[in-house]
C-alpha positions in Angstrom: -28.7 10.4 13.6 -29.5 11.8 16.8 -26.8 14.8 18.5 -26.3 11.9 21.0 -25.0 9.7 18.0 -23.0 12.6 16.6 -19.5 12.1 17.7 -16.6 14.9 16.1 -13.9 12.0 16.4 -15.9 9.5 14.3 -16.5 11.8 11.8 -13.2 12.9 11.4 -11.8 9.3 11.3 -14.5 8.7 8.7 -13.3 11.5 6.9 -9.7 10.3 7.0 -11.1 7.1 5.7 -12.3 9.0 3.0 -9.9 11.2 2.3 -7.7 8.1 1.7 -9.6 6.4 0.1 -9.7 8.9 -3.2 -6.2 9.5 -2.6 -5.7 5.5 -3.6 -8.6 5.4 -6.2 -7.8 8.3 -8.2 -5.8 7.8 -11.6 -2.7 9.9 -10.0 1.1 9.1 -9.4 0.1 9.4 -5.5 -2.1 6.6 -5.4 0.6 4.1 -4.5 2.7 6.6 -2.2 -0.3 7.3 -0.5 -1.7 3.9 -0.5 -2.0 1.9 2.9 -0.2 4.8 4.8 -0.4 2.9 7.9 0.9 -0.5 7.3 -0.2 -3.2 5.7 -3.8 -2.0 6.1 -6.1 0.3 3.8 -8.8 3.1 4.1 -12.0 0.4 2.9 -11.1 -1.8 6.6 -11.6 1.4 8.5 -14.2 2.8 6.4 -16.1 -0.9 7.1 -15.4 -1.2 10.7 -16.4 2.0 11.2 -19.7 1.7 9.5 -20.8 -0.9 11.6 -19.7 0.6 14.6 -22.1 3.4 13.7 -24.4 1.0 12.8 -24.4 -1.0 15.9 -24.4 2.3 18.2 -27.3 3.7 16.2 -29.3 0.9 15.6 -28.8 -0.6 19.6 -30.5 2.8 21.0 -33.3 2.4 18.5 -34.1 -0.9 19.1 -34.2 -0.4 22.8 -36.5 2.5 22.7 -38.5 1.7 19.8 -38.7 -2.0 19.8 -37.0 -4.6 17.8 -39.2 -4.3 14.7 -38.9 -0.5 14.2 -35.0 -0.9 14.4 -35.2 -3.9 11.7 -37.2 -1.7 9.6 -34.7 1.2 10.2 -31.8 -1.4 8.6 -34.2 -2.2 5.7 -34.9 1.7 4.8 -31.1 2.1 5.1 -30.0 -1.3 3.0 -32.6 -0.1 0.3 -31.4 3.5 0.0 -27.3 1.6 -0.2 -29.1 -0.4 -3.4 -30.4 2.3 -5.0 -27.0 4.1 -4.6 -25.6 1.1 -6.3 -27.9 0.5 -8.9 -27.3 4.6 -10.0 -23.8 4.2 -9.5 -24.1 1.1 -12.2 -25.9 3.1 -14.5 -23.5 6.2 -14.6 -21.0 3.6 -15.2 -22.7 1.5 -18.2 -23.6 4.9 -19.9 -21.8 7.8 -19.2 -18.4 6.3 -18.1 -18.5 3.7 -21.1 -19.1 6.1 -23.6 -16.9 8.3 -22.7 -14.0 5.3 -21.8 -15.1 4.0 -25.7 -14.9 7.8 -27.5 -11.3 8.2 -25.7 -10.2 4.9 -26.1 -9.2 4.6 -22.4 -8.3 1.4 -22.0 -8.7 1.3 -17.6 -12.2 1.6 -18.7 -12.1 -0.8 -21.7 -10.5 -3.3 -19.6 -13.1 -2.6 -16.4 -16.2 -2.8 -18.6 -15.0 -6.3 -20.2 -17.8 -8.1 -19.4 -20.3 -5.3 -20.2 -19.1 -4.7 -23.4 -19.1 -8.6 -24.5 -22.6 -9.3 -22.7 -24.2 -6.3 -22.4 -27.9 -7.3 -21.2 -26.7 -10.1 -19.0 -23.9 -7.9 -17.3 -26.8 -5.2 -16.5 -29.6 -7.2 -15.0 -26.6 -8.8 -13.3 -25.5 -5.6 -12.3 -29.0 -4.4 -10.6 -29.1 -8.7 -8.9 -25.5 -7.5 -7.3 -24.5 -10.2 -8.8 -21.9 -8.2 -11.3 -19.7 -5.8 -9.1 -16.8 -4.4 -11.8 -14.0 -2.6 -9.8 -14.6 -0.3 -7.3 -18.2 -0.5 -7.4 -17.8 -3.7 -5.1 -18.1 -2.8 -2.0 -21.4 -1.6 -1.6 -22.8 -4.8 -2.1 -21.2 -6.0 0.3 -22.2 -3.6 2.6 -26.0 -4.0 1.3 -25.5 -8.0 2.0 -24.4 -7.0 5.7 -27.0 -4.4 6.4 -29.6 -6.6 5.8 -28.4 -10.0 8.0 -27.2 -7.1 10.9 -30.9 -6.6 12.7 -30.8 -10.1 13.3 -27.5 -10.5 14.6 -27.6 -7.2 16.2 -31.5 -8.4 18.1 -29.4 -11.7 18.9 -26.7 -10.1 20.4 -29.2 -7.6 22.7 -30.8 -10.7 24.2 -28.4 -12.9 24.3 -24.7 -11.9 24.1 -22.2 -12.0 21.9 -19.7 -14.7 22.6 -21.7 -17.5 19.9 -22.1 -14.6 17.0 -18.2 -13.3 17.3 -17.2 -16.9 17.6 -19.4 -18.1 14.4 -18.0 -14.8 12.7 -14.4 -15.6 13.6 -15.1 -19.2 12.4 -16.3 -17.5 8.6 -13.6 -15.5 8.5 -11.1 -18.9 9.0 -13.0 -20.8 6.3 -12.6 -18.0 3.9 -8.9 -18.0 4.8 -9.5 -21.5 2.8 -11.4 -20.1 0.2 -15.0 -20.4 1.4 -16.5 -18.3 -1.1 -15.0 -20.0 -4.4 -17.0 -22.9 -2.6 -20.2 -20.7 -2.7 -19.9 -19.1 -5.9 -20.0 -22.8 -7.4 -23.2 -24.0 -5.5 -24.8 -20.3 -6.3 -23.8 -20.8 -10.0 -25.4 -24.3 -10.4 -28.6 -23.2 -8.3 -29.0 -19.8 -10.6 -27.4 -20.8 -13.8 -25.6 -17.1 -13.5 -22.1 -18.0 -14.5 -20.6 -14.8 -14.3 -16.9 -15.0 -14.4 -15.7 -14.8 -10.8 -12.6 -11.8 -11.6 -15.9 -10.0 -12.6 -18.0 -10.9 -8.8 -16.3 -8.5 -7.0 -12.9 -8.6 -5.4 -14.0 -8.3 -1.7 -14.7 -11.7 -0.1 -17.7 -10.7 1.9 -16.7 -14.5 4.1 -13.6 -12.5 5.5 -14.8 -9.2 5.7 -18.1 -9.9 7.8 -15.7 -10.7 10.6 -15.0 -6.7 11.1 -18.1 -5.6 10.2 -19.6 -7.9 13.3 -16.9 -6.7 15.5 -17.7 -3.3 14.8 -21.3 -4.1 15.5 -20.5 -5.5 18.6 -18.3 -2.8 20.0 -20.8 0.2 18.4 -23.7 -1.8 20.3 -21.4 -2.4 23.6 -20.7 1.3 23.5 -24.5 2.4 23.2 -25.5 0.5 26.0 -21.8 1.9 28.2 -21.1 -2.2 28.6 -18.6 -1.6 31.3 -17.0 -5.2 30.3 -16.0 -3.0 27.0 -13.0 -1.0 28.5 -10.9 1.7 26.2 -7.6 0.9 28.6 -6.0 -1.8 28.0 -3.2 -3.9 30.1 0.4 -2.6 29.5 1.6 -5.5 28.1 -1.2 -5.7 25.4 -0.6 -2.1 24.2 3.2 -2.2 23.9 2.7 -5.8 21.7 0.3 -4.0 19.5 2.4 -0.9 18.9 5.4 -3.6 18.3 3.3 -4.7 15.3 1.9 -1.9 14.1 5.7 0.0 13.8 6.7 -3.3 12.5 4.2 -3.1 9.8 4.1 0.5 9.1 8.4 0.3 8.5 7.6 -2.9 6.3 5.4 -1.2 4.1 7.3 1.9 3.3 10.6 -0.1 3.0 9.1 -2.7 0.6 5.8 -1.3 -0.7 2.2 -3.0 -0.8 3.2 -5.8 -1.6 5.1 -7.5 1.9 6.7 -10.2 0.1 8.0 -9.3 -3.1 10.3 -11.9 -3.5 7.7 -15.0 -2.0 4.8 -14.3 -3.8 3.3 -17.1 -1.9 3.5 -15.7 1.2 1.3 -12.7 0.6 -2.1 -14.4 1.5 -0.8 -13.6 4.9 -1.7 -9.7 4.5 -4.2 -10.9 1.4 -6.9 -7.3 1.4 -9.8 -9.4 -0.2 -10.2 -12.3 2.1 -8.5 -10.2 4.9 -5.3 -12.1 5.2 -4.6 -13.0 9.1 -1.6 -10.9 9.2 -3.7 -8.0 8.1 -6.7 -8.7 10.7 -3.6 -8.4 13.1 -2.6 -5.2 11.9 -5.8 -3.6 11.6 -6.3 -4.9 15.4 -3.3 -3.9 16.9 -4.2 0.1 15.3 -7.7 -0.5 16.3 -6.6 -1.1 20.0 -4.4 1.9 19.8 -7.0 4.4 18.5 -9.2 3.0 21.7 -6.7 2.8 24.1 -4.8 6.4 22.9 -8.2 7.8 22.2 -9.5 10.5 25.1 -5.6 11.6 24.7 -5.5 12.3 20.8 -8.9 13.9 21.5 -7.6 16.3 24.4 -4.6 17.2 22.4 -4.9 17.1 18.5 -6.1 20.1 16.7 -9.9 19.2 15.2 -9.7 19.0 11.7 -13.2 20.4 10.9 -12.7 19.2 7.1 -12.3 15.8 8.2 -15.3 16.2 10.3 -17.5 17.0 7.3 -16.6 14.7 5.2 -17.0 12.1 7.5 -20.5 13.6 8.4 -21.7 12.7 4.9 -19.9 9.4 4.5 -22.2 7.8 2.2 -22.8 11.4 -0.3 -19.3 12.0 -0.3 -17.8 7.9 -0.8 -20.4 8.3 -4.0 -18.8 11.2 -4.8 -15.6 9.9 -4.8 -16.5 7.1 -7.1 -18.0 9.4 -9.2 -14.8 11.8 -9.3 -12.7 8.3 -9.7 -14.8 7.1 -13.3 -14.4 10.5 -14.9 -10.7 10.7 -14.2 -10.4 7.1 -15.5 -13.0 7.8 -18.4 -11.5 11.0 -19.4 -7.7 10.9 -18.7 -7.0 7.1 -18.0 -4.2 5.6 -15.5 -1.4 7.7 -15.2 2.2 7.3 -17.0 5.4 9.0 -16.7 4.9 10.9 -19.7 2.1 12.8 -18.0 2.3 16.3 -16.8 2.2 16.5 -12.9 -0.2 19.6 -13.9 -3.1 16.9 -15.3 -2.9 15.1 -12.0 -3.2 18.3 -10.0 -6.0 19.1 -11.4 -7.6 15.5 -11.2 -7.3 15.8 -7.3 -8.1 19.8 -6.9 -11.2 18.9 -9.3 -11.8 15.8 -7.0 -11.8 17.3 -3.8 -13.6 20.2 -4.7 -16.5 18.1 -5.6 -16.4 16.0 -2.3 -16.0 19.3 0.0 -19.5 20.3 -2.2 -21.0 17.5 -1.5 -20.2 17.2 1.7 -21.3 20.6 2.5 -24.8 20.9 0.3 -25.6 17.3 2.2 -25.0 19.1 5.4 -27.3 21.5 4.4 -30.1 19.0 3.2 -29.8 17.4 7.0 -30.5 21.0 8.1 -33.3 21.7 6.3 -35.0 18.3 6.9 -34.4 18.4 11.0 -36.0 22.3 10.7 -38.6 20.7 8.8 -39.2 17.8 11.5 -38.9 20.9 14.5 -41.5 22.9 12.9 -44.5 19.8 12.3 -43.4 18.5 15.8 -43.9 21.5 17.0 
């Protein structure tokens, strides 16, 4: 990524997005406090949107000056480094975190590993196919699936607009409202003769989420080429209906917790994460037009966090990290209980966070050394 690429405020949102993130995953009493601070929205929307906004901001400029093949290729390097992050993170888990969960008798792990433990062979080639994604090890994929179909919409959306991929996107997104991808998983069963039980697929229905991801392509690649149709203002009457719903939501949550509708079970597909309920979508857009909007202000007048800014700079080191960090507390001291000492969760997220802030920093580093390296055979 080029200095011209390098923005402090994305990097700091990222490392909010982060930061969150291992707040919710870790096996600590915070996790729920702490979970979807914001409203009825969590840290793995932003972390996505954000990702392709990169993406479509990175990737626009390259394909412009380099040519449409070069920036395809660019995608394919990045989705094939994404799989091999995967396939080690699979490993770690089917040896190190399932021996560990098996010796301690943990049973978060136990219950994880289900699949693994009762078809060992099938769930691992599975597991390296993305076709097995056990919890929290599910949204990679997905992001693999989408970095590979993005240089086509992305060269699509160069040439010819946007209007017939946000519209197609938007269409998805409805149909998987209407479960679209139980529909799939069927068809993709009967063709491969996988049958992998669908609780073990993967909880993230890639039919709803592409709809962000393409958005945030969209608006990364409108903001590459300064698309002055792409405006960060916003009429009056647009912002003050957006911050109506966003305080709405943000009071909800904290006065009825994640879940909006406690006593109407039924009516939670509304704000539902996986298929990214249309309630949700609303949310997530209402604080996505009030980052834009509020931007250059929050910019001019809140203190940098240079923390966030690091992490965020090594988003994909550090999000492996925190899965890493995540396992081990789940392997070693399972999900947390009343009975346990606040001291054993301390330590979980000092131990945590100390890892991220190392990795984060000896990846800075490693970017150092490489653009030295690329200065002095330039040169």
């Amino acid at each position: 990524m080029t200095a011209d690429d390098r923005r402090w405020e994305l990097d700091a949102l990222r490392g909010l997005m982060l930061v969150l993130m291992t707040f919710t995953h870790l096996p600590t009493r915070l996790a729920d406090p702490l979970g979807q601070p914001f409203g009825f929205v969590s840290a793995a929307e932003g972390f996505v949107f954000l990702s392709a906004y990169m993406a479509g901001r990175v990737y626009s400029r390259r394909g412009l000056r380099h040519g449409g093949q070069e920036m395809t290729s660019a995608f394919r390097r990045r989705a094939l480094k994404l799989y091999l992050v995967q396939a080690a993170l699979m490993v770690f888990l089917f040896s190190a975190i399932a021996a560990a969960g098996v010796i301690a008798r943990q049973d978060a792990v136990l219950n994880m590993l289900g699949f693994y433990f009762e078809q060992p062979l099938k769930a691992f080639v599975a597991g390296l196919t993305l076709l097995y994604n056990p919890p929290l090890l599910d949204i990679l994929p997905m992001y693999i699936v989408l970095m590979i179909l993005s240089p086509i919409v992305l060269l699509h959306g160069l040439r010819h607009g946007w209007t017939a991929i946000l519209a197609a996107s938007l269409a998805v997104w409805l149909a998987a409202q209407f479960d679209l991808g139980a529909g799939v998983r069927d068809i993709a069963d009967a063709l491969t003769g996988s049958k992998i039980p669908v609780r073990h697929t993967g909880a993230f229905d890639l039919f709803g989420w592409q709809f962000l991801w393409m958005a945030g392509l969209w608006l990364g690649s409108s903001h590459a080429l300064r698309d002055p149709r792409v405006d960060a203002r916003f009429p009056p009457a647009m912002v003050a209906a957006a911050w109506t719903w966003a305080l709405v939501c943000l009071a909800w949550r904290h006065m009825v917790g994640q879940t909006p509708f406690p006593a109407a079970p039924e009516l939670n597909v509304l704000f539902d994460k996986w298929r990214v309920g249309p309630l949700r979508l609303l949310d997530f857009v209402s604080l996505l037009l009030l980052v834009m909007h509020h931007g250059a202000w929050l910019a001019a007048h809140l203190p940098r966090w240079r923390v966030l800014e690091t992490l965020g700079a090594a988003a994909l080191p550090v999000f492996c990290a925190h899965l890493v960090a995540t396992l081990t507390a789940l392997a070693l001291v399972g999900t947390p209980t009343p009975q346990r000492p606040w001291a054993v969760d301390a330590v979980v997220l000092i131990a945590a966070f100390a890892l991220l802030w190392f990795v984060a920093r000896a990846s800075a580093w490693v970017d150092q050394q490489a653009g030295a390296l690329r200065t002095r055979i330039s040169g």
